[in-house]
Residue, then its C-alpha position, 0 to 999 in steps of 0.5 A: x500500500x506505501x507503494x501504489x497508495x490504493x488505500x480504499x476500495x473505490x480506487x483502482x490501479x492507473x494503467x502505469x501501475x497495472x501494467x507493472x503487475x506479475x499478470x501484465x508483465x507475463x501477458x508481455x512475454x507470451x503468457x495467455x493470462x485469466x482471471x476469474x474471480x473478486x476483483x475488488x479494485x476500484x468502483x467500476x461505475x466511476x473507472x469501468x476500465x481501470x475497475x475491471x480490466x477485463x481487456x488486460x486478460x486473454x480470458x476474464x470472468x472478473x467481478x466486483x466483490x458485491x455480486x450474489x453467489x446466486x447467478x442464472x445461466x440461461x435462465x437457471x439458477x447457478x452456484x457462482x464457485x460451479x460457474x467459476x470452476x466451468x469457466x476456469x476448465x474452459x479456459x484450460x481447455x482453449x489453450x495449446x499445449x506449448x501454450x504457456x499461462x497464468x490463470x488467477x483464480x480470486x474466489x468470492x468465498x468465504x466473503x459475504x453476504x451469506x445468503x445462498x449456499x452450494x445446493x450440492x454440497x452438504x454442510x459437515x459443520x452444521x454440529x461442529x464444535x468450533x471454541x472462540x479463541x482465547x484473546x478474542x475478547x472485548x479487552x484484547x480488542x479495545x487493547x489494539x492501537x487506535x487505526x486498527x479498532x476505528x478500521x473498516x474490519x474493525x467495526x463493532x457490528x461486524x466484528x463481534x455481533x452480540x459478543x456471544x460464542x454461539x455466535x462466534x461459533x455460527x460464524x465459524x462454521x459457515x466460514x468453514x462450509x464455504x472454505x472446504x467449497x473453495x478446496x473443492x473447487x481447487x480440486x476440480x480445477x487440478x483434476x483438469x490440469x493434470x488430465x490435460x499434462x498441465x499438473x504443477x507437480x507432474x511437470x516439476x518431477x519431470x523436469x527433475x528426471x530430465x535434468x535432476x534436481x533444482 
């Protein structure tokens, strides 16, 4: 943040400074880049370009952090990880097989608003027993320097709710539901790659057999 000074939400990168970041610079030399995902960078009604840089990607299914999980694919409801993890296999399925890529995968998850879940995964942490940790406490809070309690995630309302650890432990599981979605999601995507010949650790043990280790 010292350095590109985007401290806020509603400000996005300028083109200069965008066109310094890893995925501009490997678009540069040859890489075919995606990104699919939270992109929450800048308003994209005030900086439409500059918010959701969409032409700086050979593929984009980008969004701002405020979409609903509940989308609609040729009018029927989809999950938005499904959608996410089909448009991430079509990318990978585009490519040449000496093409080389960077793929950004920014999942929403675990971000609100909680308000739709994965119709096809089963909640195993509905009955966990998750114990609030032990310096969450209203003393440990108001203990912290001034610009970390007066800061956007340290608003009371969000923070703590009604302080209780049933309500701690609520939070905690639904966090754990949608994190266990995205290594699932994770999961498909490397099933892909690695079907494709395209699988990180596939390569490293071949590049280690033909040229020993590195």
């Amino acid at each position: 943040m010292r350095r590109h000074s985007v401290e806020n939400f509603d400000q996005p990168l300028s083109e200069s400074q965008f066109s310094n970041t890893y995925m501009a610079q490997l678009r540069k030399a040859g890489y075919r880049t995606a990104l699919w995902g939270k992109y929450a960078i800048g308003n994209p009604t005030k900086h439409p370009g500059l918010a959701l840089p969409k032409d700086q990607f050979d593929f984009w299914y980008g969004f701002p952090q405020s979409i609903n999980f509940l989308q609609r694919v040729d009018d029927k409801p989809k999950y938005l990880t499904s959608l996410m993890v089909e448009k991430a296999e079509g990318f990978l399925r585009s490519l040449e097989q000496d093409n080389p890529f960077c793929m950004a995968p920014h999942f929403k998850e675990p971000h609100g608003r909680w308000n739709v879940f994965d119709p096809d995964r089963p909640d195993t942490y509905k009955t966990a027993v998750v114990r609030k940790p032990v310096t969450q406490t209203r003393a440990d809070y108001e203990a912290q320097p001034d610009f970390i309690r007066k800061s956007l995630n340290g608003l009371d309302s969000e923070a703590w709710g009604d302080g209780t650890d049933a309500y701690f432990e609520k939070d905690a599981r639904t966090c754990y539901h949608l994190v266990s979605g995205v290594d699932s999601a994770v999961g498909q995507v490397m099933k892909v790659l690695k079907e494709l010949g395209r699988d990180v650790l596939l390569i490293a043990k071949e590049l280690q057999v033909r040229f020993g280790s590195f």
